[in-house]
C-alpha positions in Angstrom: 283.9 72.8 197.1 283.8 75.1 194.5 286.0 78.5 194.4 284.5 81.7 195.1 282.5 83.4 192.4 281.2 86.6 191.2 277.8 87.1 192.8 276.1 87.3 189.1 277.8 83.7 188.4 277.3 82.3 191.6 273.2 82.9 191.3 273.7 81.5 187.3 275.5 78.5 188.7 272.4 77.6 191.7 269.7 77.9 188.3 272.1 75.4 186.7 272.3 72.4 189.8 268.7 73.5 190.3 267.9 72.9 186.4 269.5 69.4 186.6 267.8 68.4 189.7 265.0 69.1 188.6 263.8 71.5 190.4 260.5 73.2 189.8 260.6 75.9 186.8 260.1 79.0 188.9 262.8 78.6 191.6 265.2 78.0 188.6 264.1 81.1 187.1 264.3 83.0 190.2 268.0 82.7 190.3 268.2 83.6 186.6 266.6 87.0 187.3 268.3 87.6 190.2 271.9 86.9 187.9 270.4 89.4 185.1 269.4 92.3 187.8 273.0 91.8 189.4 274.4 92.2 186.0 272.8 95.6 185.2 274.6 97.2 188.6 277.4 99.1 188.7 280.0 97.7 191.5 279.2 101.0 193.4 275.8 100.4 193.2 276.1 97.0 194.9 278.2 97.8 197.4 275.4 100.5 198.4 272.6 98.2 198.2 274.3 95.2 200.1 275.8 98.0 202.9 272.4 99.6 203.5 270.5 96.2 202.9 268.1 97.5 200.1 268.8 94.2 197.9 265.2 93.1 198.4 264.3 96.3 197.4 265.3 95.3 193.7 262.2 93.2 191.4 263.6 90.2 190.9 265.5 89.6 194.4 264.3 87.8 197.5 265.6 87.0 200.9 267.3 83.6 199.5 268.8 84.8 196.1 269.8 88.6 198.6 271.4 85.8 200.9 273.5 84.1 198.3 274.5 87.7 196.4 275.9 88.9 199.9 278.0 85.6 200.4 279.6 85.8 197.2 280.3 89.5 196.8 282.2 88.5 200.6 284.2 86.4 198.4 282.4 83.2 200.0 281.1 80.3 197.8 277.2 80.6 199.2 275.9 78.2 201.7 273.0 77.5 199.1 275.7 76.7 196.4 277.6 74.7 198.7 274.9 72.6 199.8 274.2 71.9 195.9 277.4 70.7 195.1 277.6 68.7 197.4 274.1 66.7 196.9 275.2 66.7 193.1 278.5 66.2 193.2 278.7 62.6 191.3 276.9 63.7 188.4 278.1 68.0 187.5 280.4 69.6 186.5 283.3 70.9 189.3 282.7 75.0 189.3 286.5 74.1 188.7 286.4 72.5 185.6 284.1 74.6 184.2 286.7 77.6 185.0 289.4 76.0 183.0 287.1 75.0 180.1 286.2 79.0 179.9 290.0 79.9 180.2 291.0 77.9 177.6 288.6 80.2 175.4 290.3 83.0 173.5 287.3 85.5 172.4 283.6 85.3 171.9 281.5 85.2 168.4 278.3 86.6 169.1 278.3 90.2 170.4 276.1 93.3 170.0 276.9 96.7 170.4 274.3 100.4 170.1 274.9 100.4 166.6 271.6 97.4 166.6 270.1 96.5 170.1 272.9 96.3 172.6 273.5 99.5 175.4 276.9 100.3 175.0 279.8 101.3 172.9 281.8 99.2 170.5 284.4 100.2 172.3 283.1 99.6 176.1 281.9 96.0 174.7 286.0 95.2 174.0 287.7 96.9 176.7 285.3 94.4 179.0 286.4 91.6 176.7 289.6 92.8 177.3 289.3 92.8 181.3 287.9 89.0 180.9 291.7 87.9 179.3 290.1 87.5 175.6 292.2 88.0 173.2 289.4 89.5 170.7 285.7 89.7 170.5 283.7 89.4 167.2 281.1 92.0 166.9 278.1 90.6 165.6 275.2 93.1 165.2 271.8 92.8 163.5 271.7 92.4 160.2 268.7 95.3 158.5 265.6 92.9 158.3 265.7 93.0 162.6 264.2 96.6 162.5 263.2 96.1 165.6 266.9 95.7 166.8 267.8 98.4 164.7 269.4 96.3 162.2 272.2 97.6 160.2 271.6 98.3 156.4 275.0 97.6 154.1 275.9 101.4 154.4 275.5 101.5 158.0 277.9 98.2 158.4 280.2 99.5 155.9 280.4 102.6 158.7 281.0 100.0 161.4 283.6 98.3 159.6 285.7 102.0 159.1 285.2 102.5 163.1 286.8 99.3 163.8 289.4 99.9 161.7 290.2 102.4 164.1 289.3 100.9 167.3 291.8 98.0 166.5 294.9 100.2 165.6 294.1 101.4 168.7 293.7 98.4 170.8 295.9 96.2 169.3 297.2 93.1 169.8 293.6 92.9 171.1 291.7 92.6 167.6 287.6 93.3 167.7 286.9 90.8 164.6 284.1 92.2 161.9 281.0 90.5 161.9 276.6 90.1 162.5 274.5 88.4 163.3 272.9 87.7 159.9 269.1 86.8 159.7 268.1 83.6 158.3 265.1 85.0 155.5 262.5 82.6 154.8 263.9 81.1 151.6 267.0 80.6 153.8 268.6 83.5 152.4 271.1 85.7 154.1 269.9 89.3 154.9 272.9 91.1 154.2 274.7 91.5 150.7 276.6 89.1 149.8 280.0 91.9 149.2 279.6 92.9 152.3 279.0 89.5 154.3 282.4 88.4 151.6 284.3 91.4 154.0 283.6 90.3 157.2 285.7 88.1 159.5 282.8 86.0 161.0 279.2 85.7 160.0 276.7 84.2 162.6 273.5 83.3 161.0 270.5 83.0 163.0 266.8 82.7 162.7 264.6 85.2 164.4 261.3 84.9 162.5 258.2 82.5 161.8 259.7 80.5 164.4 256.6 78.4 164.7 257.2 77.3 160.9 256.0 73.9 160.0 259.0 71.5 160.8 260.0 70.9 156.7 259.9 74.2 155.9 261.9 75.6 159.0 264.1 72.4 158.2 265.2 73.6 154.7 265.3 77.4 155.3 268.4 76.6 158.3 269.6 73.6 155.5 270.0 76.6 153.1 272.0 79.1 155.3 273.9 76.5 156.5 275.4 76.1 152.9 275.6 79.5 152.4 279.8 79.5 152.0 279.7 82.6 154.0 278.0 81.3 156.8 280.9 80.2 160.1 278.1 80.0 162.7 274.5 78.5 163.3 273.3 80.7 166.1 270.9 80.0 168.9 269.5 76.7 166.7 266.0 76.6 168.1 265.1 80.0 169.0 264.1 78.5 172.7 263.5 81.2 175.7 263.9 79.3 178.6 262.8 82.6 180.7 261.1 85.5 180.0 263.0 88.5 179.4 262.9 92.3 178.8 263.5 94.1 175.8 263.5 97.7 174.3 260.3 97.3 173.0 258.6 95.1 175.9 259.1 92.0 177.1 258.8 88.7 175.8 257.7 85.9 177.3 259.5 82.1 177.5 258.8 80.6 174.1 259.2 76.6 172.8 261.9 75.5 170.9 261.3 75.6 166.8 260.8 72.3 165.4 263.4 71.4 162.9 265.3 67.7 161.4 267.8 68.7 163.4 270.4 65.7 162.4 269.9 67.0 158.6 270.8 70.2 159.7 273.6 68.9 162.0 274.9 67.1 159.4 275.1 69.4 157.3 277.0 71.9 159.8 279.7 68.9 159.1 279.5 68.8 155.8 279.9 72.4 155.2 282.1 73.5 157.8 279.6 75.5 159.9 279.9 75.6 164.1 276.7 74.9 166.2 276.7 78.0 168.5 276.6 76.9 172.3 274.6 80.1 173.2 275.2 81.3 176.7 272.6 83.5 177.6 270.4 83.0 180.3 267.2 82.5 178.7 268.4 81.1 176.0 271.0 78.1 176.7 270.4 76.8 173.4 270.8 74.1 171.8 268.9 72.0 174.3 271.0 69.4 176.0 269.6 66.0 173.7 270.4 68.8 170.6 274.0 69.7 172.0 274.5 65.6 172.2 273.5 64.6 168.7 275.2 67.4 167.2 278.5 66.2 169.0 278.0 62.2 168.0 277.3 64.0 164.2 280.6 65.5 164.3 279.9 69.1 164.6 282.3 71.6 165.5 280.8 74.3 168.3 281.5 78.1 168.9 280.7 78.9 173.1 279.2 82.5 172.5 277.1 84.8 175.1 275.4 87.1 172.4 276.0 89.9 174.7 274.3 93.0 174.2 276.4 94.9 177.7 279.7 94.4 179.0 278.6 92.4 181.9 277.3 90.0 180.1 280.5 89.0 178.5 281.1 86.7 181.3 278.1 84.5 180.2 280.6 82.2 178.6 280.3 80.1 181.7 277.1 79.3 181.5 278.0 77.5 177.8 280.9 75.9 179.3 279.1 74.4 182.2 276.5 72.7 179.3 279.5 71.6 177.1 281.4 69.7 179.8 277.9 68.1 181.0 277.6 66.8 177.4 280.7 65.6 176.8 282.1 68.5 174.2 286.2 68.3 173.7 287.8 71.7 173.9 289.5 71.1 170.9 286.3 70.8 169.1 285.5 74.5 170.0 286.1 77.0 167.5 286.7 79.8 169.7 289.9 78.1 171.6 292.0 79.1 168.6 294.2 81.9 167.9 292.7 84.9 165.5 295.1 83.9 162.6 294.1 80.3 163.2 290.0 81.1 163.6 290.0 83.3 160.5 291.8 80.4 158.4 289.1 78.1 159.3 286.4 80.8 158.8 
């Protein structure tokens, strides 16, 4: 039997035996958006809802995900979960295993702050990081094409880069590494300068546009950024949402994966020293299992991120951990398991 989890995790750990017994879609995605309201509640707040037993109240909670929320903020492991594990038990990972898989990680690569399109302070998003045991957190916001995530231009990051300058004196030896999330342009360009992305400690670079691009041409644009010497990590490789999801400026809707060569650009991840990001995010969970397993038998070295954009959703790591052990990934082959000195000498 598994041991007792947060209630958020719990409900993120049912969507994940229900996704591999093949559940139907929408029970699996009731679970998910149960996790994500859970996630945007205080602990005050929960306590309140689950003492005057106004959880239903909440879109996006029923009876059965209420049920399972109230057993694990108890500090049970729900019946639902239970029940699960056991049925599954041959062919999953152990709730167990998973938890010393995400212990052995020291810090997470993909993060967003308000400075682009997360909701809190640089310095909220590492004090949680600093709660979860990391021992730093690279700060990864939106490079200036994303205008719609209020992308940073090069004098805006420049700012950022003086701020945590500051924040780290402050925090140390917890170390908030410089970074973004760089979009990947069309011609497979990097949309930040190339000075600037030079200065930074770790440079994800991720596609966000024309995602329905014919398969070639999306195919040689991520070839082309994965070359780029100042690129460290591919994230979120096929764009997927598994889930619909809300954003600042509406909501989106779930979305296929873009259609790439994907052992070309595995390959040449290996050949130029670039991690596949294992993105943890709910809707996300991307790369696709049969993607996560080719990119492994290529050789591929993997970065588990949760491209937060709120302190709660730091803890999203598990979620990547759960899909790495399924498909076989050696800790050792994960970038983010190494000390700062030792990350930054690979990156």
């Amino acid at each position: 039997m598994s041991t007792p989890l947060p209630p958020a995790a719990a409900l993120r750990r049912i969507a994940f035996l229900l996704e591999r017994a093949r559940e139907a879609s929408y029970r699996i995605a009731a679970y998910r958006s149960a996790a994500a309201v859970v996630d945007g509640l205080g602990e005050a707040e929960l306590d309140r809802r689950i003492r005057t037993k106004t959880l239903t109240d909440l879109k996006g909670i029923g009876p059965k995900t209420a049920t399972a929320i109230v057993q694990a903020h108890a500090g049970e492991v729900p019946e639902y979960l239970t029940a699960l594990e056991e049925a599954h038990a041959a062919e999953l990972p152990a709730a167990d295993d998973v938890a010393a898989f995400r212990a052995a990680l020291r810090g997470d690569l993909h993060a967003h702050s308000d400075w682009s399109d997360g909701g809190s302070p640089i310095r909220e998003m590492a004090e949680a990081a600093m709660a979860l045991g990391h021992e730093y957190l690279a700060l990864t916001d939106h490079s200036p094409r994303l205008t719609v995530a209020n992308g940073l231009s090069p004098e805006r990051l420049e700012r950022q880069l003086d701020v945590v300058a500051e924040l780290n004196a402050e925090l140390a030896p917890f170390r908030i590494l410089t970074g973004i999330e760089c979009d990947i342009n069309v011609d497979g360009s990097l949309d930040q300068t190339d000075e600037l992305l030079g200065r930074l400690d770790v440079v994800v670079a991720s596609v966000h546009s024309d995602l329905r691009a014919p398969a070639a041409q999306m195919t040689e644009r991520m070839l082309a950024a994965v070359a780029n010497p100042h690129t460290d990590v591919l994230g979120h490789c096929t764009g997927r949402l598994v889930i619909g999801r809300k954003q600042r400026n509406g909501t989106q809707r779930p979305r296929p994966e873009s259609e790439f060569d994907a052992e070309a650009v595995f390959s040449a991840c290996v050949e130029h020293g670039t991690a596949v990001e294992i993105n943890s995010r709910p809707e996300r969970l991307d790369p696709p299992r049969r993607l996560l397993t080719l990119a492994l038998e290529l050789g591929c070295a993997f970065a588990i991120d949760t491209d937060a954009h709120a302190p709660g959703q730091l803890d999203w790591q598990y979620n990547g951990c759960e899909r790495a052990i399924e498909c076989g990934v050696p800790v050792d082959r994960v970038i983010n398991t190494r000390s700062a000195d030792d990350l930054l000498a690979w990156t």
